[in-house]
Each structure stands twice: as C-alpha cells, then as structure tokens.
C-alpha positions as CSV (number, residue, x, y, z in Angstrom):
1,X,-3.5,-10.4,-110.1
2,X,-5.6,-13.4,-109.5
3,X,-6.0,-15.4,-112.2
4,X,-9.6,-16.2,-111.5
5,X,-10.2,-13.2,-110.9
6,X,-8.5,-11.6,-114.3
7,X,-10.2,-11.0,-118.1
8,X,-7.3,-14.2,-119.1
9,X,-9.5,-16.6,-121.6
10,X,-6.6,-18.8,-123.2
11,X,-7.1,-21.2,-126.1
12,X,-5.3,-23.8,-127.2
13,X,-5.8,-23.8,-131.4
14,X,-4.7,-21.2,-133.6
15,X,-8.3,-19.3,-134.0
16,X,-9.9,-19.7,-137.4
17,X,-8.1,-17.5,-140.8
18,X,-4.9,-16.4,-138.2
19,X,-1.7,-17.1,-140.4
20,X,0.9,-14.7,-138.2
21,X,3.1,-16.2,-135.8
22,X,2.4,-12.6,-133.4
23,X,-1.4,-12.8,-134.0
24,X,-1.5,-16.7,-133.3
25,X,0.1,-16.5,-129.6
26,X,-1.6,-13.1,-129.2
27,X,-4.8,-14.2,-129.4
28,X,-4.5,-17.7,-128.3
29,X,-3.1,-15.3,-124.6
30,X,-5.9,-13.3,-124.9
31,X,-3.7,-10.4,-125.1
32,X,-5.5,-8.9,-128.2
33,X,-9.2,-9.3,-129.7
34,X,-9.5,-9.2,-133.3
35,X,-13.2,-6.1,-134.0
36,X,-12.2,-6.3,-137.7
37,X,-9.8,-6.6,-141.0
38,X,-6.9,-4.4,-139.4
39,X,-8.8,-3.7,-136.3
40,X,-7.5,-4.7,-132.6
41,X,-8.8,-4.1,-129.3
42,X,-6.2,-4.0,-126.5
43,X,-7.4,-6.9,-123.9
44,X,-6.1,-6.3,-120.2
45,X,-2.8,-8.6,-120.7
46,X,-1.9,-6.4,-123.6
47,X,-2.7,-3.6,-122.6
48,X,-0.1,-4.0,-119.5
49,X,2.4,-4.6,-122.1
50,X,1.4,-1.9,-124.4
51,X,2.1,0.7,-121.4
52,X,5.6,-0.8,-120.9
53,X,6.4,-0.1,-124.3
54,X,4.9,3.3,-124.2
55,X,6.3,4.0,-121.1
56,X,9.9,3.0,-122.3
57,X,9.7,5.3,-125.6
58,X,8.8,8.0,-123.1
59,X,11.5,7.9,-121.1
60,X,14.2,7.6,-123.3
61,X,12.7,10.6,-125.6
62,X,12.3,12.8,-122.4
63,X,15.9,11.8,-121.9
64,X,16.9,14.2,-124.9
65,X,15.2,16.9,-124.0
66,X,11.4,15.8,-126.1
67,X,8.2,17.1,-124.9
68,X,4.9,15.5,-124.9
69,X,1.9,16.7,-126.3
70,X,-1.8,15.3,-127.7
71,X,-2.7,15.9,-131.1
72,X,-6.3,15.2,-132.4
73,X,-7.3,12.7,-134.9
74,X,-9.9,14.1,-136.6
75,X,-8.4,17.3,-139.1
76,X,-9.8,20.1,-141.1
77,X,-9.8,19.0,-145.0
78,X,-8.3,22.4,-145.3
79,X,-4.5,21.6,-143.7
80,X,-4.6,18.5,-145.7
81,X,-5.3,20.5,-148.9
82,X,-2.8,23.8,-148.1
83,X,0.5,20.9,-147.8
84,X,-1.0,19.1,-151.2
85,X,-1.3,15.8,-149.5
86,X,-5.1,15.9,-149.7
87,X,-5.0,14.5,-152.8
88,X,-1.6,13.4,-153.6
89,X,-2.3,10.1,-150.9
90,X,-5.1,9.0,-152.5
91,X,-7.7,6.7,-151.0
92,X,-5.1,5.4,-148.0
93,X,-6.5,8.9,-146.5
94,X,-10.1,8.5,-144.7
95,X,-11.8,11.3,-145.9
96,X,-14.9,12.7,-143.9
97,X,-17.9,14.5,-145.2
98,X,-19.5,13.7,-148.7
99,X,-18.7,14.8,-152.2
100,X,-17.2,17.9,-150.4
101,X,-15.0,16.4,-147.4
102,X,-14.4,18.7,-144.6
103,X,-12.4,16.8,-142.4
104,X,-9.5,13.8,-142.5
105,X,-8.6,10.8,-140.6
106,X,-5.1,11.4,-139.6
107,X,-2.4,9.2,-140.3
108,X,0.4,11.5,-139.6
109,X,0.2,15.1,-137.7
110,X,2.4,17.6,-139.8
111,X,-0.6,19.5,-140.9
112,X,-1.0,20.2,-137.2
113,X,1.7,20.3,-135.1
114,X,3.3,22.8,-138.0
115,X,0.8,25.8,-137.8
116,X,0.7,24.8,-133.7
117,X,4.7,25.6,-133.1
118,X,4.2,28.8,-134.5
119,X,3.0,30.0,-131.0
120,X,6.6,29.1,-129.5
121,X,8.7,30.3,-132.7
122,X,9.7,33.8,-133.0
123,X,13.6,34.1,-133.3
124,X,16.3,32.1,-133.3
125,X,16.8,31.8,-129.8
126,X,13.0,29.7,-129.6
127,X,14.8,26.7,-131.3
128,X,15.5,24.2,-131.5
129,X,12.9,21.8,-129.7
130,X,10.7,19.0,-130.6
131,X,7.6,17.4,-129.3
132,X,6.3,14.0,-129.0
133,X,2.9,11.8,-129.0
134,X,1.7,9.1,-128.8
135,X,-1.7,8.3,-130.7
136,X,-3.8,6.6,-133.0
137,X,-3.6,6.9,-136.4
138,X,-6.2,6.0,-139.3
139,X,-5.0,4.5,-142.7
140,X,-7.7,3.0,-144.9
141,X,-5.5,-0.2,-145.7
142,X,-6.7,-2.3,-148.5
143,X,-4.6,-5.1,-147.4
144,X,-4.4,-5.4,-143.8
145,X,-2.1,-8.4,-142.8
146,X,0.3,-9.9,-140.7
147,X,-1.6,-9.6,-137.5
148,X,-0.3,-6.2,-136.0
149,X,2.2,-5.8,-138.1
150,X,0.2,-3.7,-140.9
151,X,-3.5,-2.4,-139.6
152,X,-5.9,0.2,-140.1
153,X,-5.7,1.7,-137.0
154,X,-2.5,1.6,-135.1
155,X,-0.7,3.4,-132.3
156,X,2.3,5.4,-133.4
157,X,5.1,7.3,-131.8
158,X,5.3,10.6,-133.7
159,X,7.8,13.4,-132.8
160,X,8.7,16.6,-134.7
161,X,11.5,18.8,-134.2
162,X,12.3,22.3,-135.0
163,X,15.2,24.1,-135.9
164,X,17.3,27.3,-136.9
165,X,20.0,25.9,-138.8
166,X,21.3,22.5,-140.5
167,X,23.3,21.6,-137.5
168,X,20.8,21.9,-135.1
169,X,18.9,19.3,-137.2
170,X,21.8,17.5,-137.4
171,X,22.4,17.0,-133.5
172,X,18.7,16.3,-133.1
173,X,18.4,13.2,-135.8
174,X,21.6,12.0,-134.2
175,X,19.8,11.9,-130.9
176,X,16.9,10.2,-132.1
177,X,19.1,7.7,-133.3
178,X,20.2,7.2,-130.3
179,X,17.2,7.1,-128.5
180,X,15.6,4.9,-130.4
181,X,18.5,2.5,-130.3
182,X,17.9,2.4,-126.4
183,X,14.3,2.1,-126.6
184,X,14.7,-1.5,-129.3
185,X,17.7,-2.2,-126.7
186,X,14.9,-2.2,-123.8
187,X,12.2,-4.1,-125.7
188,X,14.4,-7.2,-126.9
189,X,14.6,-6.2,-129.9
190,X,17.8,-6.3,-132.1
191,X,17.3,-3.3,-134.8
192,X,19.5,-2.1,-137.5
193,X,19.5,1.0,-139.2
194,X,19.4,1.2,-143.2
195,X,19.9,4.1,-145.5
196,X,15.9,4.5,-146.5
197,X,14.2,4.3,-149.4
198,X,12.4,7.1,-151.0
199,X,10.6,9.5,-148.6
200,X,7.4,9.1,-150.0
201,X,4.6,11.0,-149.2
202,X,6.4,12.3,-146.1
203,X,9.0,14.2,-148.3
204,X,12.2,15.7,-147.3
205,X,16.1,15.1,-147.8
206,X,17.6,12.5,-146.0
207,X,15.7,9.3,-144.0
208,X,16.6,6.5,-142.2
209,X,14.5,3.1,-141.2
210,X,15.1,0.7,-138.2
211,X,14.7,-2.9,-138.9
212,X,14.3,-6.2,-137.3
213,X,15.3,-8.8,-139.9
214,X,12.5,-12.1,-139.7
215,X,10.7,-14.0,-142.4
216,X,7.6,-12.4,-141.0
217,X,8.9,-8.9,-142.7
218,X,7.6,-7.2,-145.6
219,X,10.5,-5.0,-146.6
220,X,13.0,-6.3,-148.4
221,X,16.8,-5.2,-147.1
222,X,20.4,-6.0,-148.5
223,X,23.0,-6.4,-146.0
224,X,26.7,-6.8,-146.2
225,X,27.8,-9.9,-144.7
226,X,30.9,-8.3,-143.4
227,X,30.6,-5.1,-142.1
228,X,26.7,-5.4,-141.4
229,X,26.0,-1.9,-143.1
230,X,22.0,-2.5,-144.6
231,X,19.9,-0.8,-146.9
232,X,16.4,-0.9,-147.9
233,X,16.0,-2.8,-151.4
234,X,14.8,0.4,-153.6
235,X,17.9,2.2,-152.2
236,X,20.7,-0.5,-153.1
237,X,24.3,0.5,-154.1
238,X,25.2,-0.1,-157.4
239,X,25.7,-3.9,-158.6
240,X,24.2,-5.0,-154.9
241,X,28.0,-4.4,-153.7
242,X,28.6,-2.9,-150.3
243,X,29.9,0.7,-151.3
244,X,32.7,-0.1,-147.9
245,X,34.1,-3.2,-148.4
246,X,33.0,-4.3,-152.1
247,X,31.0,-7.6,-150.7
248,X,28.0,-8.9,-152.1
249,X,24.7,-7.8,-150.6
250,X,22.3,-10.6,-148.9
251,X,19.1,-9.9,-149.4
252,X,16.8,-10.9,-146.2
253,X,13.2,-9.5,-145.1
254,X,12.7,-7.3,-142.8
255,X,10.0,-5.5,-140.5
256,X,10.2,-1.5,-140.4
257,X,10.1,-1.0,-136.6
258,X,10.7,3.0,-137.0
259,X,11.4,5.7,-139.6
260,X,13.3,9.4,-138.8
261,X,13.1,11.9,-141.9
262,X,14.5,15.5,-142.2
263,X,12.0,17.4,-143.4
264,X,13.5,20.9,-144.3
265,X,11.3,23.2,-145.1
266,X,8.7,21.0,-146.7
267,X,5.8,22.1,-144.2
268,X,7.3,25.4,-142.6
269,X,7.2,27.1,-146.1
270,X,3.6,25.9,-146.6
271,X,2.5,27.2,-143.1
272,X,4.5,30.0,-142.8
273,X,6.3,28.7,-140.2
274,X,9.5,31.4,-139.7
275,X,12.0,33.2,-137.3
276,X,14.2,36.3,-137.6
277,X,17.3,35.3,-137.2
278,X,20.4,37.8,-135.9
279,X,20.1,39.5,-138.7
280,X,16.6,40.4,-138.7
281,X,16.1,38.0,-142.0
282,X,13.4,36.4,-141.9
283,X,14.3,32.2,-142.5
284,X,11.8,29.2,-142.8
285,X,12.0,26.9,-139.9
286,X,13.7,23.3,-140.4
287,X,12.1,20.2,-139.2
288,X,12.6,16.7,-138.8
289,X,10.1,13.8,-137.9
290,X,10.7,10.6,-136.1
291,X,8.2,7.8,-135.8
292,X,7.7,4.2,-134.3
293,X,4.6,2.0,-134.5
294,X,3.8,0.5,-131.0
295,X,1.8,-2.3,-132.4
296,X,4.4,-3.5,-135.2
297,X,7.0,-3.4,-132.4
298,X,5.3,-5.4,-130.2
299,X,4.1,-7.8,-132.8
300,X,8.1,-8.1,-134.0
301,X,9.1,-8.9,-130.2
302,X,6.8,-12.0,-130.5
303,X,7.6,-12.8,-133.5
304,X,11.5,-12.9,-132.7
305,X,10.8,-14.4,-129.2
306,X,8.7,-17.4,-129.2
307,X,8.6,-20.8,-129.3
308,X,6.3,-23.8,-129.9
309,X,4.5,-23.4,-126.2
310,X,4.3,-19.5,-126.4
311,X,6.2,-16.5,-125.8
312,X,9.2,-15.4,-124.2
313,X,8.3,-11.1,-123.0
314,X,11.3,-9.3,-122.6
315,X,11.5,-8.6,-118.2
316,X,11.0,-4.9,-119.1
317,X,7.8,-5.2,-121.4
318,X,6.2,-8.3,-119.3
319,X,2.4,-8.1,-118.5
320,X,3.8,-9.5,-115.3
321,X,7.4,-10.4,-113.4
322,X,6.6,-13.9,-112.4
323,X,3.6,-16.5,-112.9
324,X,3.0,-18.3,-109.2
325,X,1.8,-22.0,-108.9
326,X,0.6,-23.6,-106.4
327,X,0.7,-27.5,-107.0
328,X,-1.5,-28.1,-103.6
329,X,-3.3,-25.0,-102.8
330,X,-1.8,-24.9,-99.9
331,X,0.6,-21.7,-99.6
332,X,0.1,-19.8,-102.6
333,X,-1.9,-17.0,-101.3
334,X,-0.3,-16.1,-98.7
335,X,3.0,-16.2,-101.0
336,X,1.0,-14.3,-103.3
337,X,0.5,-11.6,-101.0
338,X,4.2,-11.0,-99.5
339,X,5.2,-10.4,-103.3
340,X,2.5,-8.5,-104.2
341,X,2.8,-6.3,-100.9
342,X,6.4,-5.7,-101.8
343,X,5.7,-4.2,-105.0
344,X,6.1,-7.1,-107.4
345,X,3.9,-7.8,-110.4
346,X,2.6,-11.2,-110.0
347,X,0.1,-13.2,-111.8
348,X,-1.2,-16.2,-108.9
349,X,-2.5,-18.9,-111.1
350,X,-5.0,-20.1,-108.3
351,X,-7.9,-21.9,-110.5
352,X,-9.1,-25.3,-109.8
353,X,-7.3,-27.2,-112.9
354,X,-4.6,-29.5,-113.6
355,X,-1.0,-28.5,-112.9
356,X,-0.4,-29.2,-116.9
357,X,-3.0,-26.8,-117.8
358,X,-1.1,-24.1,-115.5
359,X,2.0,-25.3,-117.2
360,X,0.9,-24.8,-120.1
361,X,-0.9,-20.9,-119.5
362,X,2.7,-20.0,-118.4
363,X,4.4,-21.1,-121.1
364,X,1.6,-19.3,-123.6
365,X,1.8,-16.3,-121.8
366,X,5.1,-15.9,-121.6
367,X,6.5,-14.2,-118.5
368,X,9.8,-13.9,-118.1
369,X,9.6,-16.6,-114.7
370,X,7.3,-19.1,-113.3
371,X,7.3,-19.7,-109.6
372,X,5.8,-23.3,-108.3
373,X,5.3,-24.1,-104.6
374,X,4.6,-27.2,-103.2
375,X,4.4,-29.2,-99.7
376,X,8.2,-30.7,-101.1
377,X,9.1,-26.9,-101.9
378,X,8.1,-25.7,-98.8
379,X,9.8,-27.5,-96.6
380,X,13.2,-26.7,-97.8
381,X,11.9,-23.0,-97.5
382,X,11.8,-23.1,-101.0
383,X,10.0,-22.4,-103.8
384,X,11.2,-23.6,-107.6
385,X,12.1,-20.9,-110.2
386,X,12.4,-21.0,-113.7
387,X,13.0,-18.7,-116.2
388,X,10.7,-18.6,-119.4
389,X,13.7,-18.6,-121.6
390,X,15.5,-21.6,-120.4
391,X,14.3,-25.6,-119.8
392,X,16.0,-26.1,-116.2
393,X,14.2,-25.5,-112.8
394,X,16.3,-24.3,-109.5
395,X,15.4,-24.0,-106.0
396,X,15.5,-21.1,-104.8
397,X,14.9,-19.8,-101.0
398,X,11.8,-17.8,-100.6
399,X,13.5,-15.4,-98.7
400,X,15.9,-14.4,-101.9
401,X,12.7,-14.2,-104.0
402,X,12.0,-10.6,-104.0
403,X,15.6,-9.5,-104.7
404,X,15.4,-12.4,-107.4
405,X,12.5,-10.5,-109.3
406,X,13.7,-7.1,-108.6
C-alpha cells in the first residue's frame, strides 16, 4: 500500500474528551472513527487488523472440529419472551416496535441457534457438535467507556455446542480452553483463566472468564501470588486465601477478554430441544457457550503494548509487516515493488514530508518493522531494519529481506 495513496489521516494530539490509552493511539492511527457514545467505525488500517484477529479465532476454532455459521441480529420478541429473558434483562435489551415490541436487538444468539440445531438433532449419534459466528451484537449501554473496551455495538465471537451426555460437554469446554489459549497466545496477549463470577443472565452451572490483568480493566480479580490461580472478585475463596496454598489474594484489575459457560439444559428445555438416546428415552440436549469480544481484545493488545510514540501490533495481527522509507526518494518504489510482488504486506511511506514526520507515523502506527533506504544504505546493498519493539537499528542486506519478513 501507498501511503499517499491510502485512507491514513494521522494526528498528533489526543482528540478532544478521549481518556483511553487504546482509543487515544487508535484514533490518533486513524485505525478507528468514533459515529457515537459506544459507536466505532472500522477505518481501513483497523479493519486489516480486525480480519487478522477474526481470521486467527477461526482457525484455531476450526481446529477442534467448530463450524461456522451467520445468525441474524434482528429477532422475533417471541424467542426472547419463550426463554424469559425478554424481560428479565431489562433496558440493556433494544427492543423494537412500540408499546407492543415485536422484535429485539440481539446481544447474544441462544434464542436462535437453539430452535435452529433442532434440524441436525435427532439421536444420540447427531452429537456432539458446535457452531461458531462471528457478528455484531446490540447492547443499549448506559455507560459506554473505555474506548472499545465496553460499547454498544461490538463484534463478538459466539459459539454453542451440543451434547448427549456430561462428558461430552466436558471434552468440548476443555477444548475451548484450549483454543482460546492459542488464539490470546497469537494475538500478544497474556490471558489467565479465573473461576467466574455468577452466570448472570446467561445462566447455567459452571463458567469460566479469560483475563488480561491492566489498570485499564474493569473487573476486579484476586490472584495468588504463588501459584497464580485467579478468580473474579464476587467469586473469592473464603478470607481472600488461595484455597491451594493458603496465600493471600492480590487484588489487581482486569479486562474480560472471553467467557465459556455450560449451559445444561437451560435453553434445550425451553425449545424443546431433544434426542432419543439408546434406549429410546427421550433426553434434553446439553449445551455450552463460548464467547470473545473482537473489539475488547484488540483494544487490550494496545493497551498492553504501547508506548509513548505509539503501538507495538503483534507480527500476526499487524495492519502491515514492515513500514518502508525512503530518506531520498530515490529507490523506494522499486524496493516497494520486489516486496510487494513477493507477497509481503508493505506500507511504502512515499509522501513529500520530513523524514521525522515518517518517523514518527511508524512509530504511531505500530508495525512490527520499519525499513529505511538511503543513497548510504544502498550502497552497501543494504537497507536498515528495525524492529518496532526494540531502539537499535541493523543493516541488513536487501537480498535477506524477504526471508527477514516472512
């Protein structure tokens, strides 16, 4: 990509009422554009990292065996009523339609994707499986803050998986788990797992959370300073002790990156959702749900990799591999073009401003290396490299460059 040629409007100040460390350097990027309280538009830069993400959560949930489907936002009133959650959310739920409304906003998709597996489920031998999306979701937020950490529209990871028997719901939470530990692993991001608080308006048995702790976090977590075993706040042992080593808990804050539940029978018994099993008993279906919010991880990553210039994008969530410079406008283009034709995401700075203003759009938009050529560079066959995440520079041969990005 050409940099004159691209949608990239930096700025240098902090835009007006902005008082997140993500939102801040998001903006200032012009990776995000701010329509409303809670409301984001993906610009073209964030968009390219949004995709990564998506991408990545795709992969590793097709890795264990999770299916992909599209759900619709927009819901009859009726679904929302037959489960009870109608009314028991309260005004969090956009509700369409008058005095009498006939349809909801969704912010979660078990009044669908329930009644829907019934075309799959008719013995024991149809489960288990689960299926994934990735979509919107509406919550009429009083208090949207913290950037893209807590909106009113976000994009959300929801999964929901369907089952015969306890172990079978067993095996699948485990490989959520798992899962999900890859997909934080690929973004940056160092998550923990805490035994969660109550399930809320999502209901079932047993649910876990994934944190990132940071002072930009909302949830409160206690952690053992030995063993690292955590816990959300309204679900501490007793006397804040660690129940497996008798420690102290430390209380830090943390961001909720993801949430798993099993969900039993919560939504099968409302629905009707059922099998005959081997012997020709009919049994509710058991189901678990697993969720991440793309815009809350992707507003953690920056908020846990950043400095005072800008941020520092994880390689595998990057807008782009490499930012090129060209001190003399000279050779850039032609450098531009070997990388490019090879396959390698590269944003070509070649505007007509200072090199300190370049400097300083690489630095703000973080990718993960900045490549400068010059007529000193060039003849040593050269071309100097460094990384986003470290202060040195290192000549490099520009032969070795496309191996060096791959």
């Amino acid at each position: 990509m050409l940099y004159s040629k691209s949608f990239i409007k930096t700025k240098r100040e902090t835009p007006r009422g902005v008082n997140s460390i993500n939102q801040a350097l998001l903006e200032r990027g012009s990776f995000i554009y701010q329509v409303g309280s809670g409301i984001f538009s993906y610009l073209p830069l964030g968009y390219r990292v949004y995709e990564k993400v998506r991408q990545i959560i795709v992969e590793e949930l097709s890795s264990i065996g999770c299916e992909e489907v599209a759900l619709p936002i927009l819901h009859p009133a009726e679904l929302w009523k037959k489960t009870g959650r109608f009314d028991e959310i309260g005004d969090e739920l956009f509700k369409i339609g008058g005095n009498e409304p006939e349809f909801v906003l969704a912010m979660t998709h078990e009044e669908v994707v329930t009644p829907l597996a019934k075309i799959k489920i008719q013995s024991a031998a149809d489960l288990p499986f689960s299926l994934n999306q990735i979509s919107k979701k509406i919550r009429n937020e009083v208090r949207p803050r913290g950037g893209l950490i807590r909106l009113k529209e976000f994009n959300m990871q929801d999964a929901y998986s369907f089952h015969a028997t306890e172990e079978q719901l067993d095996q699948t939470f485990t490989d959520f788990v798992g899962a999900y530990k890859k997909i934080f692993e690929r973004t940056g991001i160092k998550a923990i797992m805490t035994e969660a608080s109550d399930p809320g308006i999502m209901g079932g048995s047993d649910s876990k959370e994934f944190m990132v702790i940071n002072p930009a976090g909302e949830a409160r977590v206690l952690i053992c300073p030995k063993c690292n075993r955590a816990y959300a706040f309204e679900n501490a042992p007793k006397n804040n002790k660690c129940p497996e080593d008798n420690e102290s808990l430390k209380e830090e804050k943390g961001i909720e990156l993801a949430h798993i539940f099993k969900l039993g029978t919560k939504y099968s018994e409302k629905f009707d959702l059922s099998f005959t099993d081997s012997d020709g008993k009919t049994q509710p279906v058991l189901m678990g749900c697993y969720g991440i919010g793309l815009d809350r991880l992707i507003a953690a990553v920056v908020e846990e990799s950043h400095d005072e210039a800008g941020i520092i994008w994880p390689k595998e969530i990057a807008p782009f591999a490499a930012y090129l410079i060209d001190l003399e406008g000279s050779q850039g283009k032609k450098v531009y073009d070997e990388l490019t034709n090879k396959g390698l995401e590269i944003l070509f700075d070649d505007r007509d401003v200072s090199a300190g203003v370049k400097f300083a759009d690489a630095d703000l938009l973080g990718i993960p290396i900045r490549l400068t050529i010059s007529s000193k560079t060039l003849e040593q066959e050269s071309i100097e490299l460094k990384k986003r995440s470290e202060k040195e520079t290192k000549l490099v041969k520009l032969s070795a460059i496309n191996e060096i990005l791959k």
